[in-house]
C-alpha positions in Angstrom: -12.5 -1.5 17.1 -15.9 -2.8 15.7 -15.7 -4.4 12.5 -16.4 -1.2 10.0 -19.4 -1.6 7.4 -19.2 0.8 4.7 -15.6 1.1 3.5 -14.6 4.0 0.5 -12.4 2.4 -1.4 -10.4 4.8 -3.5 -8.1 3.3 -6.7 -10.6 0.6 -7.3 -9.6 0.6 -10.9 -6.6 -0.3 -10.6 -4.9 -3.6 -10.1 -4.9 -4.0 -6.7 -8.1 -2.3 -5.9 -9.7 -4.3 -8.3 -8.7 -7.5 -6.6 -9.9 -6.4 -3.3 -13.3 -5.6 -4.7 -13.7 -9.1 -5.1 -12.1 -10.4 -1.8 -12.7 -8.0 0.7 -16.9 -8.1 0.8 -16.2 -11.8 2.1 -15.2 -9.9 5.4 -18.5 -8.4 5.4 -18.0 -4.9 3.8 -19.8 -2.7 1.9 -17.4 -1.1 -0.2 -18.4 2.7 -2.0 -15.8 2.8 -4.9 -13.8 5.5 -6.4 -11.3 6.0 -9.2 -10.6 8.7 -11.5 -11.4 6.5 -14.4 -14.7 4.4 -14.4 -15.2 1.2 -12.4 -15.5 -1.6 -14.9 -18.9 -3.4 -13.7 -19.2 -0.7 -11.4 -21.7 1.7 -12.4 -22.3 3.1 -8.8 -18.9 3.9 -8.7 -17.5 7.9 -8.0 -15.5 8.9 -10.5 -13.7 11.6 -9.2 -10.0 13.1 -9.5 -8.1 13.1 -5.8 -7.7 17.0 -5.8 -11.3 17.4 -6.7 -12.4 18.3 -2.7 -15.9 18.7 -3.1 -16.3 15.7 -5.0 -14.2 13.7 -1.8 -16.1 15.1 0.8 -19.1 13.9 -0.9 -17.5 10.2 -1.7 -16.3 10.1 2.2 -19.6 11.1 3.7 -21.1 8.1 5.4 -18.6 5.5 5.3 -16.9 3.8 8.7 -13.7 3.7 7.5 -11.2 4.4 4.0 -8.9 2.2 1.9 -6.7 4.7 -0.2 -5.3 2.9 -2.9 -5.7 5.5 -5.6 -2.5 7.9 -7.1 0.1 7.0 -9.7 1.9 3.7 -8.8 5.3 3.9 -10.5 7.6 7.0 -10.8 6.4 9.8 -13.2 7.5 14.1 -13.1 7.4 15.5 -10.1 4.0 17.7 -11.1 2.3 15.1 -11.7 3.2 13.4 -8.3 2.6 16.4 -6.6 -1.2 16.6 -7.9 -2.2 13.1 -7.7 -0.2 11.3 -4.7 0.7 14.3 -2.6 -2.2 16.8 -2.7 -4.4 14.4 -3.6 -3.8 12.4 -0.2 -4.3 15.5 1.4 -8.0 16.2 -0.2 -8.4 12.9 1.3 -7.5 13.2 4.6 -8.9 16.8 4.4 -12.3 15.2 3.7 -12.1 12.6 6.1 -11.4 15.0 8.9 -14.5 17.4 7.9 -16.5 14.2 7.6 -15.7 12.4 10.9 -14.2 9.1 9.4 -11.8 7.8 12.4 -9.6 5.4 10.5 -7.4 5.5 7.2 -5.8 2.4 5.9 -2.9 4.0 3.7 -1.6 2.0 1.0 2.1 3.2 1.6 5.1 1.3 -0.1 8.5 -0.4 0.0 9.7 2.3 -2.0 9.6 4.8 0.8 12.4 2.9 2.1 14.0 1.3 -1.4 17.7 3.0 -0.6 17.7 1.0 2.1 20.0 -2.3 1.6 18.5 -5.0 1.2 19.5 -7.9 3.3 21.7 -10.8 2.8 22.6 -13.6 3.9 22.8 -13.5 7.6 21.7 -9.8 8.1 18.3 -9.4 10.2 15.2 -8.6 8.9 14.7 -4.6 7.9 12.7 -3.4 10.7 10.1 -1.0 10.2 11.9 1.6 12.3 14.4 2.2 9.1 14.3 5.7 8.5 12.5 6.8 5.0 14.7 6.3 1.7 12.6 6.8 -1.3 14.1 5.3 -4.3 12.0 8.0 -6.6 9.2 10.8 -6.5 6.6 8.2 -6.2 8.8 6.5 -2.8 8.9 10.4 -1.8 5.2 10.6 -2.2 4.7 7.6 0.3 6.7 8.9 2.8 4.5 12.3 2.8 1.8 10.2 3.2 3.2 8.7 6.3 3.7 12.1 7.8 0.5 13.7 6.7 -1.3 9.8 8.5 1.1 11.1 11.7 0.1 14.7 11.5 -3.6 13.8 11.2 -3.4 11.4 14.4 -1.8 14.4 16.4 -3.7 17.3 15.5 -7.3 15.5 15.2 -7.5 12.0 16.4 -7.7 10.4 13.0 -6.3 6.8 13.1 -4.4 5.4 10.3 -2.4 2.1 9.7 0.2 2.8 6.7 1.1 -0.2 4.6 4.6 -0.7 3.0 3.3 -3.1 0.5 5.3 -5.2 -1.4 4.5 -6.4 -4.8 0.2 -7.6 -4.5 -0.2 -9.7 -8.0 -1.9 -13.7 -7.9 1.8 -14.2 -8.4 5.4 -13.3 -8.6 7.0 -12.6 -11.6 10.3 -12.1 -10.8 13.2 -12.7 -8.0 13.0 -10.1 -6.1 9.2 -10.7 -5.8 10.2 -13.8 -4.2 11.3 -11.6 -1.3 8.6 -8.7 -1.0 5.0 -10.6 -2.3 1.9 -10.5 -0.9 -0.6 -12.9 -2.1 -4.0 -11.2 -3.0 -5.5 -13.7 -0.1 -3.0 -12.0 2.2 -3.4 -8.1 1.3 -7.1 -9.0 2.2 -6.3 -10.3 5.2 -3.9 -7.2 5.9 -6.9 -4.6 4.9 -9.0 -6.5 7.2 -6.2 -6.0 10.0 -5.7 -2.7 9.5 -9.7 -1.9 10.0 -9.9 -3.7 12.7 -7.3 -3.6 15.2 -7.6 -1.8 18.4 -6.1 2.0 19.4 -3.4 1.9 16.1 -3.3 6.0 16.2 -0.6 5.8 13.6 0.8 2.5 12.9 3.2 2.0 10.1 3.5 -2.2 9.0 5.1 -4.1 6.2 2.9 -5.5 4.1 3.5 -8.9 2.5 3.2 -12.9 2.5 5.2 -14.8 4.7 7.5 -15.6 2.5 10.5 -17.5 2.8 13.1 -15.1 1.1 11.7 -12.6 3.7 13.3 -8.9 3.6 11.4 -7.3 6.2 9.9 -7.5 9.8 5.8 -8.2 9.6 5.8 -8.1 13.8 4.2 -4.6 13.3 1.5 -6.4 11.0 0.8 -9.7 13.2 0.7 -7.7 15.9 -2.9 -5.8 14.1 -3.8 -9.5 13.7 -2.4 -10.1 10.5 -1.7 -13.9 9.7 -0.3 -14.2 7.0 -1.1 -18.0 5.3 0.8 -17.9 1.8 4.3 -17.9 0.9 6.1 -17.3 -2.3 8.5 -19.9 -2.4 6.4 -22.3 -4.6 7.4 -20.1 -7.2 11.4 -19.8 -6.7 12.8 -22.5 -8.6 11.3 -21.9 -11.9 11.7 -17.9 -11.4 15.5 -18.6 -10.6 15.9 -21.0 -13.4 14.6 -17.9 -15.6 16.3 -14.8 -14.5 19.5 -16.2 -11.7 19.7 -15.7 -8.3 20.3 -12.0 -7.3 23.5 -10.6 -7.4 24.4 -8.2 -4.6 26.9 -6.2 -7.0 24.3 -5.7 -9.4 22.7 -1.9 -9.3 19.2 -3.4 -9.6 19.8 -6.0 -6.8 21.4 -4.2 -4.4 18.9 -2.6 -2.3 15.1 -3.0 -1.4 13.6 -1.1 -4.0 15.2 -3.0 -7.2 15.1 -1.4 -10.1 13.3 1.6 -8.9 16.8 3.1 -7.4 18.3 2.6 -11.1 15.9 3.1 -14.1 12.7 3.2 -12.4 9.1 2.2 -14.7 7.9 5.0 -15.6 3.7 5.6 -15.0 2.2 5.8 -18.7 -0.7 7.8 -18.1 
């Protein structure tokens, strides 16, 4: 598809949406931000909670296309996951439909999948046919959003790419990051993708660096045009010197979401 302009970018707050503020105008965007907290620097920002409909429809009007980054990011009570991940998503999608946007790029997760086992030694990459195992509420959340990108392709047409991302930081800060990083550099490059690539109707893609320690097919994502130029190996030795190498009989280690599928971080807000 043409290039998109105007992008709404929700969550733009927050870690990863505040890296992509500064990366993603490079690709020649025009990014409308929103976040339920204010937009450091940002005074045009919408501040605006995700089940606040009216306030969505307003921050979607206009734009070519939507980066939804915002909801809680860790594991927190299942009300509060409800409000902001799962309904929220739907005011979203709600307002894109009423407003005509054709493409959502979802920012899904690994932890929609984190039962899943993670792979060893000779096993094959996880493919991103692996049916949904959420490791927590928050996992649960991502896999509704998954279903809710489907149901919207079905019933009215609107395209969305869902991302399983990884772990998006300038860099990894522990072993199993090794396996599941994406540089910033590269989650630009997969936003960028995702916007871009012809007829995805629903797409669901990996997303992270090509990294050595691998746990995960990216065919889906290189085949939007994602090329993926970093790799977290750089970083192994002194990260394994630290913590080990990962021990498949350990709880934490033992399947793709880590620690999420044993004593989860809990969101603070």
């Amino acid at each position: 598809m043409p290039a998109p302009r105007t992008i709404l970018l929700t969550g733009a707050a927050g870690g990863v949406g505040t890296l992509m503020r500064e990366l993603l105008p490079a690709y020649g965007y025009e990014l409308r931000l929103l976040d339920v907290r204010p937009v450091e620097g940002a005074p045009d920002a919408v501040t605006a909670d995700l089940t606040d409909a009216d306030a969505l429809r307003e921050a979607v009007r206009g734009v070519d296309a939507i980066i939804h980054l915002a909801g809680i990011s860790l594991e927190a009570p299942f009300e509060k996951i409800l409000r902001s991940n799962i309904e929220g998503t739907y005011h979203l999608y709600e307002a894109a439909r009423q407003e005509g946007v054709r493409r959502v790029v979802f920012a899904s997760s690994n932890h929609a999948v984190g039962f899943t086992p993670r792979p060893t030694g000779d096993d094959p990459l996880i493919p991103i046919g692996t049916p949904h195992r959420p490791d927590t509420f928050y996992g649960l959340s991502k896999c509704f959003g998954e279903d809710l990108a489907s149901l919207y392709w079905d019933l009215h047409g609107l395209e969305t790419v869902s991302l399983r991302i990884g772990s998006c930081f300038p860099e990894p800060t522990s072993v199993r990051m090794l396996s599941v990083w994406m540089s910033p550099a590269d989650c630009a490059r997969l936003l960028h993708a995702a916007l871009t690539a012809e007829d995805v109707r629903h797409t669901v893609a990996y997303g992270s660096s090509a990294n050595t320690r691998l746990w995960w097919d990216l065919t889906t994502a290189r085949a939007l045009g994602y090329e993926p130029q970093d790799d977290s190996e750089p970083y192994a030795a002194a990260l394994v010197a630290e913590h080990g190498e990962l021990d498949p009989a350990n709880p934490d280690h033992a399947h793709l979401g880590g620690p999420f599928c044993t004593d989860p971080p809990i969101w603070p807000y």
